[in-house]
PyMOL Python script that loads the backbone (N, CA, C, O; Angstrom):
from pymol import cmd

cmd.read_pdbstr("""\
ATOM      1  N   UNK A   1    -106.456 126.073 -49.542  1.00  0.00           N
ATOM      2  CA  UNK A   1    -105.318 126.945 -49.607  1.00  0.00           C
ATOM      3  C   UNK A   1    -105.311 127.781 -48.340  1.00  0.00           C
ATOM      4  O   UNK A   1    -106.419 128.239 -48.057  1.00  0.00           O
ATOM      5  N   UNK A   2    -104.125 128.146 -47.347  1.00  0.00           N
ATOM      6  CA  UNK A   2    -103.690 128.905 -46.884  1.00  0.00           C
ATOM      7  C   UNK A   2    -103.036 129.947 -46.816  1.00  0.00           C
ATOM      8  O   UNK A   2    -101.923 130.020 -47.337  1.00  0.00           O
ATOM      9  N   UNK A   3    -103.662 131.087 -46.081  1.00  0.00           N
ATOM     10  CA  UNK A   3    -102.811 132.444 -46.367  1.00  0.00           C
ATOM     11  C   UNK A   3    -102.413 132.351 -45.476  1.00  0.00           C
ATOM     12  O   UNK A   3    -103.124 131.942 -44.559  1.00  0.00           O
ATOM     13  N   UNK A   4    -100.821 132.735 -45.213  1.00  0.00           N
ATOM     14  CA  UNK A   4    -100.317 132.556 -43.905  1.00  0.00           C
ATOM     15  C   UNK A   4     -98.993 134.392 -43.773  1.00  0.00           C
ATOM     16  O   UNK A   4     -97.940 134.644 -44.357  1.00  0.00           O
ATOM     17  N   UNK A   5     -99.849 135.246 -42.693  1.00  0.00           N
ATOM     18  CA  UNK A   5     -98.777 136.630 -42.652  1.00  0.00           C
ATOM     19  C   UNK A   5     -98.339 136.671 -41.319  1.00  0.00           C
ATOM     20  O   UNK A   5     -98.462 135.751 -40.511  1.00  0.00           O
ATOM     21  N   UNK A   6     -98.056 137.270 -41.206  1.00  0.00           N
ATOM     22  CA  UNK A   6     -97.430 138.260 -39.292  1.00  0.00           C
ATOM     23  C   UNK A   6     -97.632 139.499 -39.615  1.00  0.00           C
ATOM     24  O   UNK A   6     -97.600 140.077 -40.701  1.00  0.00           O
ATOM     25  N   UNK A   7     -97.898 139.936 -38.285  1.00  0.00           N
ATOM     26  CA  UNK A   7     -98.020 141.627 -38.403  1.00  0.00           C
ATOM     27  C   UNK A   7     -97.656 142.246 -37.236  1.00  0.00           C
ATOM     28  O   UNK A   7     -98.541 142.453 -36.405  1.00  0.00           O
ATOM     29  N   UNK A   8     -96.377 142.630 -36.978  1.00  0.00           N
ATOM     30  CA  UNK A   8     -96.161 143.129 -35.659  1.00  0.00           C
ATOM     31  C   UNK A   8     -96.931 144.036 -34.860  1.00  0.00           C
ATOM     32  O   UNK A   8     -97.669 144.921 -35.292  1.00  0.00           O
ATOM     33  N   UNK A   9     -96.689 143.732 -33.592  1.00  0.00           N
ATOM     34  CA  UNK A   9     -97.642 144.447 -32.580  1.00  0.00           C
ATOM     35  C   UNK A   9     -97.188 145.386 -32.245  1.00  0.00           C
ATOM     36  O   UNK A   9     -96.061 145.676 -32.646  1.00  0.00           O
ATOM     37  N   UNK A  10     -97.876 146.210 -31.397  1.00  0.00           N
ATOM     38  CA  UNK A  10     -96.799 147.795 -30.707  1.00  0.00           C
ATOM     39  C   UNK A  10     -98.163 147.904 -29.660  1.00  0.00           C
ATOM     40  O   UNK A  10     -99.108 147.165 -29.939  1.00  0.00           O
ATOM     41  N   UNK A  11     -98.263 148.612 -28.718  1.00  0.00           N
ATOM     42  CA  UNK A  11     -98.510 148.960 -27.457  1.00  0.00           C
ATOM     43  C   UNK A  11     -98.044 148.166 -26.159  1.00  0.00           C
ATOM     44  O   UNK A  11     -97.013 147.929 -25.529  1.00  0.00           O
ATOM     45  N   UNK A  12     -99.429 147.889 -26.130  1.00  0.00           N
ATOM     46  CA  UNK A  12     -99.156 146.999 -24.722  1.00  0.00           C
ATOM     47  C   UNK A  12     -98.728 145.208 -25.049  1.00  0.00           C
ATOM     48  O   UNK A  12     -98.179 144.484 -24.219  1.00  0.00           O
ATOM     49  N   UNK A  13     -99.086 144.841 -26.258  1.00  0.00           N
ATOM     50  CA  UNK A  13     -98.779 143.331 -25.955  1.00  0.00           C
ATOM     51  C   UNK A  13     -97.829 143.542 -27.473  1.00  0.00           C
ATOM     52  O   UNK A  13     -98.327 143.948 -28.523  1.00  0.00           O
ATOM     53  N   UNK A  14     -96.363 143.160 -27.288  1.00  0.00           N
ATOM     54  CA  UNK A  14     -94.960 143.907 -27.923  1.00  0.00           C
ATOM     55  C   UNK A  14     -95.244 142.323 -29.151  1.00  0.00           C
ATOM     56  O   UNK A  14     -96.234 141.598 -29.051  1.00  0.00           O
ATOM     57  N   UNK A  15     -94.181 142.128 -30.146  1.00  0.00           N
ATOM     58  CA  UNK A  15     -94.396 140.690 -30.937  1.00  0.00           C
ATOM     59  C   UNK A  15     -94.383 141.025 -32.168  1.00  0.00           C
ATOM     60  O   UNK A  15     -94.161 142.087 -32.749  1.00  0.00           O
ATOM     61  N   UNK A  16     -94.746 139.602 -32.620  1.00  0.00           N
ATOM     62  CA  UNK A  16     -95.663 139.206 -33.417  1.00  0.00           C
ATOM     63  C   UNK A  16     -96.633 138.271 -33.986  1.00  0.00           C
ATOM     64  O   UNK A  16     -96.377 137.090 -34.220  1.00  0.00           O
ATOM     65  N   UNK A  17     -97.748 138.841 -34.199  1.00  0.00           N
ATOM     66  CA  UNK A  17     -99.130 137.707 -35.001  1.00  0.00           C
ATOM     67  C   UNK A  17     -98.664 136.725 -35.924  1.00  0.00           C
ATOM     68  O   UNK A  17     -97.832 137.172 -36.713  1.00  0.00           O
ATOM     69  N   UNK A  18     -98.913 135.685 -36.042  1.00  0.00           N
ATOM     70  CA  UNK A  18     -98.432 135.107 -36.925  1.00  0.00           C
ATOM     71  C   UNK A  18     -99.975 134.545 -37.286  1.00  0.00           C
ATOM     72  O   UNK A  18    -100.553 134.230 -36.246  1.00  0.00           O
ATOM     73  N   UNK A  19    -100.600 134.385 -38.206  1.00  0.00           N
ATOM     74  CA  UNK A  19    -102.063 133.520 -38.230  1.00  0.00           C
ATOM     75  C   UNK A  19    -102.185 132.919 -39.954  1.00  0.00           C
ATOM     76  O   UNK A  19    -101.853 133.512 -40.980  1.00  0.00           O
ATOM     77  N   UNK A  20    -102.662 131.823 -39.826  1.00  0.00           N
ATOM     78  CA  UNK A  20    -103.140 131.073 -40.774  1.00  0.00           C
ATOM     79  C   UNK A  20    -104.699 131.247 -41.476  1.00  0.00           C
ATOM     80  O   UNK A  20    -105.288 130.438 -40.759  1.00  0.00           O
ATOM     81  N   UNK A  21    -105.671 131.731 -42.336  1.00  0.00           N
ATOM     82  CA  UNK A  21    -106.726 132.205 -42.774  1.00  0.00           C
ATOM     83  C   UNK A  21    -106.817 131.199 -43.996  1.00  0.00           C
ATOM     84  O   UNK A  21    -105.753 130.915 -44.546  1.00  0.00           O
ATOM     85  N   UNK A  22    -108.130 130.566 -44.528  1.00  0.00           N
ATOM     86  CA  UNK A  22    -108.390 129.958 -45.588  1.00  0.00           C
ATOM     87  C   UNK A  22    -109.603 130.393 -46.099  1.00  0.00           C
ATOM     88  O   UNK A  22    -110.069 131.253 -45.353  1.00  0.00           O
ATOM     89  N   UNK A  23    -110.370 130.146 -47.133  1.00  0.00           N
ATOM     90  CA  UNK A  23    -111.513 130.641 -47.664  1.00  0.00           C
ATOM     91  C   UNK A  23    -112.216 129.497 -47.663  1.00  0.00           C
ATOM     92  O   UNK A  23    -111.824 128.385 -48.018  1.00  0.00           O
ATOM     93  N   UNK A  24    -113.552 129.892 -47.139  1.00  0.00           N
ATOM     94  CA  UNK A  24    -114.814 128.714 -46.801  1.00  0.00           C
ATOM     95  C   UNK A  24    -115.751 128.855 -48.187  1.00  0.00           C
ATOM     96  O   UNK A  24    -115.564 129.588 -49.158  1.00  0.00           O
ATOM     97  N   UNK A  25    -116.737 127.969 -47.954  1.00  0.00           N
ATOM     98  CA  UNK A  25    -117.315 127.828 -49.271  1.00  0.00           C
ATOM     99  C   UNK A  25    -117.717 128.895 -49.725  1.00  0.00           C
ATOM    100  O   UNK A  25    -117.568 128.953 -50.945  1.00  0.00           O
ATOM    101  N   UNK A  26    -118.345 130.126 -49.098  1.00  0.00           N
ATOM    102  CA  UNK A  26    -118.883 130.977 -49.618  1.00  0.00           C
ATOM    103  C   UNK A  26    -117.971 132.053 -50.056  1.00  0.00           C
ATOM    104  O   UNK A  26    -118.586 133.064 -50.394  1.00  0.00           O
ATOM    105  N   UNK A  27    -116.925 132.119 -50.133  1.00  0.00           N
ATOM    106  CA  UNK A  27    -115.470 132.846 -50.046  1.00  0.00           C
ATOM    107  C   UNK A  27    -115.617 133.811 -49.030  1.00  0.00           C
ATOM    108  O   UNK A  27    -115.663 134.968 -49.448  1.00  0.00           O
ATOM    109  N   UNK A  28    -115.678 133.699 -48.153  1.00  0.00           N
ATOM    110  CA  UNK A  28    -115.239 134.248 -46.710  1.00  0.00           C
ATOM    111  C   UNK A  28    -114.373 133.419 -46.036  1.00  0.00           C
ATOM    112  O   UNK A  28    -114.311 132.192 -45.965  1.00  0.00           O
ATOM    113  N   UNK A  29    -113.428 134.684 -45.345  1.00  0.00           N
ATOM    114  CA  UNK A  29    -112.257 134.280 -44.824  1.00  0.00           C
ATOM    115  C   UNK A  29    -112.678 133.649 -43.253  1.00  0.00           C
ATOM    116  O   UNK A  29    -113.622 133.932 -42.516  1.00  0.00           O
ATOM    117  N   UNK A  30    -111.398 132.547 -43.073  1.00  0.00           N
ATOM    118  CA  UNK A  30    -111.907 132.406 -41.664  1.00  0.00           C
ATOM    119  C   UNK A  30    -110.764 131.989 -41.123  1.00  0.00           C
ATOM    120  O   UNK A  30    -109.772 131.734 -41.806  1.00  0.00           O
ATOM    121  N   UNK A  31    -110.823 131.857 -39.497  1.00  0.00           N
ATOM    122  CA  UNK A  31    -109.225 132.144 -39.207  1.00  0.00           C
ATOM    123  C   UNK A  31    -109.301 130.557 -38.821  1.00  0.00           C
ATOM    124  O   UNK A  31    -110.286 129.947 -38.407  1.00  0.00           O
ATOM    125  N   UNK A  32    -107.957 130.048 -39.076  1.00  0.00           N
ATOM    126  CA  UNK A  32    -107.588 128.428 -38.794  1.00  0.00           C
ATOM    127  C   UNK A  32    -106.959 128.263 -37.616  1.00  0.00           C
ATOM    128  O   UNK A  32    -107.334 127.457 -36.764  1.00  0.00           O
ATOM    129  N   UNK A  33    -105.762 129.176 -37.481  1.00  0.00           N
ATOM    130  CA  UNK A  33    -104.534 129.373 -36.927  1.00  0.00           C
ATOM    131  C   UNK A  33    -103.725 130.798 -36.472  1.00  0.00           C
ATOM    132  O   UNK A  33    -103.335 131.640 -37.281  1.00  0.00           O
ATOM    133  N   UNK A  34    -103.528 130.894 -34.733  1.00  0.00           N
ATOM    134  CA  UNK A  34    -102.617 132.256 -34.698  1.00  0.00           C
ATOM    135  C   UNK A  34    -101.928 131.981 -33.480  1.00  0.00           C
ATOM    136  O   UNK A  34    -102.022 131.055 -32.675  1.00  0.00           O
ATOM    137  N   UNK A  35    -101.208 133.007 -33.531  1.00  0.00           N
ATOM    138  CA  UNK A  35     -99.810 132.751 -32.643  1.00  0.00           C
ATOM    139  C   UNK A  35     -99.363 133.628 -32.414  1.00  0.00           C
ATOM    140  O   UNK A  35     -99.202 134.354 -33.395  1.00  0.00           O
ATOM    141  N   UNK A  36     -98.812 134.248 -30.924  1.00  0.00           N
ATOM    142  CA  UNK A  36     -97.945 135.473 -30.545  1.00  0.00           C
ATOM    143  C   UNK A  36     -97.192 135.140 -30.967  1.00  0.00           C
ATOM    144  O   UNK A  36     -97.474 134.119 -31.594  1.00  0.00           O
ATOM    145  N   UNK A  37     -96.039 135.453 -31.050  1.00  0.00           N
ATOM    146  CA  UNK A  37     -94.327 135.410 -31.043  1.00  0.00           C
ATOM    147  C   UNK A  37     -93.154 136.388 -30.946  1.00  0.00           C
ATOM    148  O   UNK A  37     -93.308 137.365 -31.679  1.00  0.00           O
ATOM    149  N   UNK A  38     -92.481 136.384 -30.524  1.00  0.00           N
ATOM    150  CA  UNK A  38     -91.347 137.481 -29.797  1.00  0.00           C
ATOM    151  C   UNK A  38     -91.250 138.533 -31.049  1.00  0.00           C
ATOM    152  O   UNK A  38     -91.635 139.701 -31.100  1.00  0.00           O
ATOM    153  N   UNK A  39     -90.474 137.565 -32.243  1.00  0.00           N
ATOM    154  CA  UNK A  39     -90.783 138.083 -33.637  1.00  0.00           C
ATOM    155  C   UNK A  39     -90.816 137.464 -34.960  1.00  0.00           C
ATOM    156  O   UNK A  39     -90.989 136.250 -35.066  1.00  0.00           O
ATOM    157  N   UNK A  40     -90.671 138.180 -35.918  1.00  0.00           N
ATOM    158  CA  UNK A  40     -91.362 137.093 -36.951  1.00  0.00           C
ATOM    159  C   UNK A  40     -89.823 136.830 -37.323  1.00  0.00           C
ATOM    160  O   UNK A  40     -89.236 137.893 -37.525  1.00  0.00           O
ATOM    161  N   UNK A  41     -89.008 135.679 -37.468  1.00  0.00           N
ATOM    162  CA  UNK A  41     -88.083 134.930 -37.854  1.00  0.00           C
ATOM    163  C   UNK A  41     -88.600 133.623 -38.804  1.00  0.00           C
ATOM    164  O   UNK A  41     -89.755 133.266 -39.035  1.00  0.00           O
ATOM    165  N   UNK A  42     -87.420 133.087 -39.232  1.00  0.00           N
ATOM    166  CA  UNK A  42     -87.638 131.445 -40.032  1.00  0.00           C
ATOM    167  C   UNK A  42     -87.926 131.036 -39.301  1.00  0.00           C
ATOM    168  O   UNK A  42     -89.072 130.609 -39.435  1.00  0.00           O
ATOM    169  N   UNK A  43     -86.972 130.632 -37.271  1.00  0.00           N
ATOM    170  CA  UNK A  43     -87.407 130.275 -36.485  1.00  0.00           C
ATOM    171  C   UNK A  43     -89.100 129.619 -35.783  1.00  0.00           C
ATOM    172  O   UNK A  43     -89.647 128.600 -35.363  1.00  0.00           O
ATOM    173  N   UNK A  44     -89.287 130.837 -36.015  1.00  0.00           N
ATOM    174  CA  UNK A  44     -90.705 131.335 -35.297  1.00  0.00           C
ATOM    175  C   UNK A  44     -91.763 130.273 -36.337  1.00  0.00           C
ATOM    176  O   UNK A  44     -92.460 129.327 -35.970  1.00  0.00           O
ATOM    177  N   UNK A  45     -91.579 130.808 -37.659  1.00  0.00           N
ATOM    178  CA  UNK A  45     -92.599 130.694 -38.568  1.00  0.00           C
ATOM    179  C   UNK A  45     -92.469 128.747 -38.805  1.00  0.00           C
ATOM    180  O   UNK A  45     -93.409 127.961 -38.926  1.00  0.00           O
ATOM    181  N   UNK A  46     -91.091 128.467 -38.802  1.00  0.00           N
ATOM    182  CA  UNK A  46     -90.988 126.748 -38.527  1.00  0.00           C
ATOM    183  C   UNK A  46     -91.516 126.201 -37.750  1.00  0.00           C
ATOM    184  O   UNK A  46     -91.802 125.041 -38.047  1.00  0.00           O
ATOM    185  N   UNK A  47     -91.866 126.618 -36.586  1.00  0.00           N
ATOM    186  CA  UNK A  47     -92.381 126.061 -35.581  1.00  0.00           C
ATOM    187  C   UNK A  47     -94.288 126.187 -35.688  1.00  0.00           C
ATOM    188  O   UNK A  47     -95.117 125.304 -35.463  1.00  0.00           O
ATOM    189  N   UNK A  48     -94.494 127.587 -36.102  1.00  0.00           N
ATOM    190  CA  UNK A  48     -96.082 128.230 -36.502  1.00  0.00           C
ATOM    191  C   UNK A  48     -96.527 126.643 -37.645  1.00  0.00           C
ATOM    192  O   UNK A  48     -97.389 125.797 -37.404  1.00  0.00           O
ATOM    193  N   UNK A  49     -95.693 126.701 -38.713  1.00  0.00           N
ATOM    194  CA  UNK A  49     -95.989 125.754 -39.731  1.00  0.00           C
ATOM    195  C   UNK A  49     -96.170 124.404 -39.558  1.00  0.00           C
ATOM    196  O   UNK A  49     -96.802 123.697 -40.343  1.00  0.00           O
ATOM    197  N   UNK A  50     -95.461 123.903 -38.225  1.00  0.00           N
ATOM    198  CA  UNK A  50     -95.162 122.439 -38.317  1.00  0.00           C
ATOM    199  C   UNK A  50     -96.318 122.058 -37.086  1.00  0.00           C
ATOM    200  O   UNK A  50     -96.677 120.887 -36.964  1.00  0.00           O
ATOM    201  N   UNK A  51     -96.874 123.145 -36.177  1.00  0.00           N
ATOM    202  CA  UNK A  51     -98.017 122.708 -35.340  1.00  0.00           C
ATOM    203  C   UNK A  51     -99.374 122.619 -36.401  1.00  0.00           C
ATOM    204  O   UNK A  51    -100.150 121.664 -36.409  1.00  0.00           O
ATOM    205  N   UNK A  52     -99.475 123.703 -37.202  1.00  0.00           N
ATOM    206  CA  UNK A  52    -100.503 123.949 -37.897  1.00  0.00           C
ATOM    207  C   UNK A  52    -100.730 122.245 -38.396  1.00  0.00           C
ATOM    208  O   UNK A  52    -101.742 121.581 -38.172  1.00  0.00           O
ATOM    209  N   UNK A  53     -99.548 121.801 -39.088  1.00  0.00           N
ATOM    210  CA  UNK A  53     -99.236 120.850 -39.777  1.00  0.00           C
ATOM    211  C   UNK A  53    -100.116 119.581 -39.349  1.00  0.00           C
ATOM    212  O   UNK A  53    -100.912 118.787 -39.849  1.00  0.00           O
ATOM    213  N   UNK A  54     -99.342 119.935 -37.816  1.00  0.00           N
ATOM    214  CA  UNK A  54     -99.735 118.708 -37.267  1.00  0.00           C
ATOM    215  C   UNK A  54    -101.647 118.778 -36.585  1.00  0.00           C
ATOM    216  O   UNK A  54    -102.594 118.027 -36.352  1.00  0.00           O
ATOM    217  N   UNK A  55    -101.319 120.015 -36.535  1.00  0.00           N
ATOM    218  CA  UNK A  55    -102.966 120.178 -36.432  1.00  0.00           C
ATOM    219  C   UNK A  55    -103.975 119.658 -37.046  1.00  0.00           C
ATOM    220  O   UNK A  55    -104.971 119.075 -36.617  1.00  0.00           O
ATOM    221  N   UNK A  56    -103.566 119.968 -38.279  1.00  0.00           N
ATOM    222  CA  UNK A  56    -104.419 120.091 -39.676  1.00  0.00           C
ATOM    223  C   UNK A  56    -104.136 118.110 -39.932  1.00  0.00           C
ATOM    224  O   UNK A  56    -104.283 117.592 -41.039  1.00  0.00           O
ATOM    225  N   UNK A  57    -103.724 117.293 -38.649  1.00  0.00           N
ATOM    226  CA  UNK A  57    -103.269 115.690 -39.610  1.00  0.00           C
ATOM    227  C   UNK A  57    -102.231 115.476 -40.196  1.00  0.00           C
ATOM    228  O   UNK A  57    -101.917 114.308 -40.425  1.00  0.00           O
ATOM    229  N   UNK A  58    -101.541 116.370 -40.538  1.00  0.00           N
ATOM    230  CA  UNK A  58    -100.482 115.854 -41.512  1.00  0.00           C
ATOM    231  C   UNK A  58    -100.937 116.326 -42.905  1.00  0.00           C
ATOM    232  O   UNK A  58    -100.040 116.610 -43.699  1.00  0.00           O
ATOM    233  N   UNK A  59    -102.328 116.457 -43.334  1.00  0.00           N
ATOM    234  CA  UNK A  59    -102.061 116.517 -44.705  1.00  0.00           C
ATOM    235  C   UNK A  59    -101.391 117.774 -45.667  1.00  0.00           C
ATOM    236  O   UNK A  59    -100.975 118.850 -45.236  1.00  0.00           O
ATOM    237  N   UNK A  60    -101.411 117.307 -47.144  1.00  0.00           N
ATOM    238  CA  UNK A  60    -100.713 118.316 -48.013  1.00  0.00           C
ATOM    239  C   UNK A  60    -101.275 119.319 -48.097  1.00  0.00           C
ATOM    240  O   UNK A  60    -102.421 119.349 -48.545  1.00  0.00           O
ATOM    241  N   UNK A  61    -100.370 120.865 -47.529  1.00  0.00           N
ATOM    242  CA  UNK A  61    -101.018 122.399 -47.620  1.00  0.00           C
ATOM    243  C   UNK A  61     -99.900 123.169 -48.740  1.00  0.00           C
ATOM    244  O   UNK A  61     -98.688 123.311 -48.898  1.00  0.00           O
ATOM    245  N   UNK A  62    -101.258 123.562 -49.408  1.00  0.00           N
ATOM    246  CA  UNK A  62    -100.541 124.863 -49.973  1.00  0.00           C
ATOM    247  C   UNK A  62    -100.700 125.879 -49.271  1.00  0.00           C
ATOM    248  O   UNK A  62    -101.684 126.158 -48.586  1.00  0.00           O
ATOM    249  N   UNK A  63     -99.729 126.478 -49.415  1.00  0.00           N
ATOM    250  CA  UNK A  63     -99.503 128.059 -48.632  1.00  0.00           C
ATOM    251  C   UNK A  63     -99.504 128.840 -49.148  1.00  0.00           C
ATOM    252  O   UNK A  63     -98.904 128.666 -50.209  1.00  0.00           O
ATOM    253  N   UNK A  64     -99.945 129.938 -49.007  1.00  0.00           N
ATOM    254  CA  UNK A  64     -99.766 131.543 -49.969  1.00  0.00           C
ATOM    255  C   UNK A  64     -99.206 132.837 -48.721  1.00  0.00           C
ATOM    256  O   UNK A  64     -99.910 133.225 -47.788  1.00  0.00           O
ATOM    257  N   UNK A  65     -97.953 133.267 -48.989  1.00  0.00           N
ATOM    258  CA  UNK A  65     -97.535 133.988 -48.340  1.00  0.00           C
ATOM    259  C   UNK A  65     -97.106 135.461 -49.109  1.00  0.00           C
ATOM    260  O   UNK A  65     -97.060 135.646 -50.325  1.00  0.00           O
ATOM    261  N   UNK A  66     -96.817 136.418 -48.063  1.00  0.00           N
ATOM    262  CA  UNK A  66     -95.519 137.825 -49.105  1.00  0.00           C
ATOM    263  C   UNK A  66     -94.762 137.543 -49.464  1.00  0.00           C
ATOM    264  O   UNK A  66     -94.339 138.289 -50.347  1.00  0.00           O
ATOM    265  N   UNK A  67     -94.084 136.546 -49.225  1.00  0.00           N
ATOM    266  CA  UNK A  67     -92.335 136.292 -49.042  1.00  0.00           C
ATOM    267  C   UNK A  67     -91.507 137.169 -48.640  1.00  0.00           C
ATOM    268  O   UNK A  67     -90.389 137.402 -49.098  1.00  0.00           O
ATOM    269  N   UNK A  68     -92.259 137.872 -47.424  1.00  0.00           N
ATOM    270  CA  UNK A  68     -90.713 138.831 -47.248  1.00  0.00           C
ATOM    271  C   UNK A  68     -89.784 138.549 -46.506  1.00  0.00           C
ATOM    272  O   UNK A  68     -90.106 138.104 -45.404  1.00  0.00           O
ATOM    273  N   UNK A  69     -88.565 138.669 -46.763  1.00  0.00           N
ATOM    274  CA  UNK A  69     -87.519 138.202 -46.052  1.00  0.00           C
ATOM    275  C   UNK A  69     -87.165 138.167 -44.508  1.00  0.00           C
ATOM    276  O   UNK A  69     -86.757 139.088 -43.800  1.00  0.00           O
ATOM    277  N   UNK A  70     -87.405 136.983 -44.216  1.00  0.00           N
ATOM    278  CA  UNK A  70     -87.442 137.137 -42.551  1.00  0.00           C
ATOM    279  C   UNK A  70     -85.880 136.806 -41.846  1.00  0.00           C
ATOM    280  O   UNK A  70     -85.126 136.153 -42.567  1.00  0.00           O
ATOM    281  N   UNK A  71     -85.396 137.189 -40.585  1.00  0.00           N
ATOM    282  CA  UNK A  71     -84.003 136.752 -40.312  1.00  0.00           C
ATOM    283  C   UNK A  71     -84.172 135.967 -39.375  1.00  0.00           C
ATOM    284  O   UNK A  71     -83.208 135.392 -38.871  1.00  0.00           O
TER     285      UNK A  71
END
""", "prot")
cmd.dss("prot")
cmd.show_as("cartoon", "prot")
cmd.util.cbc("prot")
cmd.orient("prot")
């Protein structure tokens, strides 16, 4: 399973994080996947999802997200 958030930036490097995290055997988190991006849009996050995708092989991911409404 994947947790997948963004968290906008502010100082010097402007955006947003976008990163992918899963839990290893011992349940500790570990990071898979991250990404600057201008900001967090459907855009953005389509493109975050479909490298991961292809990263990860192709295979079937569940995702666990906020769902908050992105534009």
């Amino acid at each position: 399973m994947l947790f997948v958030d963004g968290a906008h930036l502010s100082g010097l490097y402007m955006g947003t994080l976008l990163g992918a995290v899963a839990l290893d055997a011992d349940n500790n988190l570990f990071n898979v996947a991250y990404a600057v991006m201008s900001s967090e849009n459907n855009n953005n996050y389509e493109w975050f999802l479909r490298v991961l995708r292809e990263c990860l092989g192709g295979m079937q991911l569940v995702i666990m997200s906020d769902e908050n409404q992105t534009g």
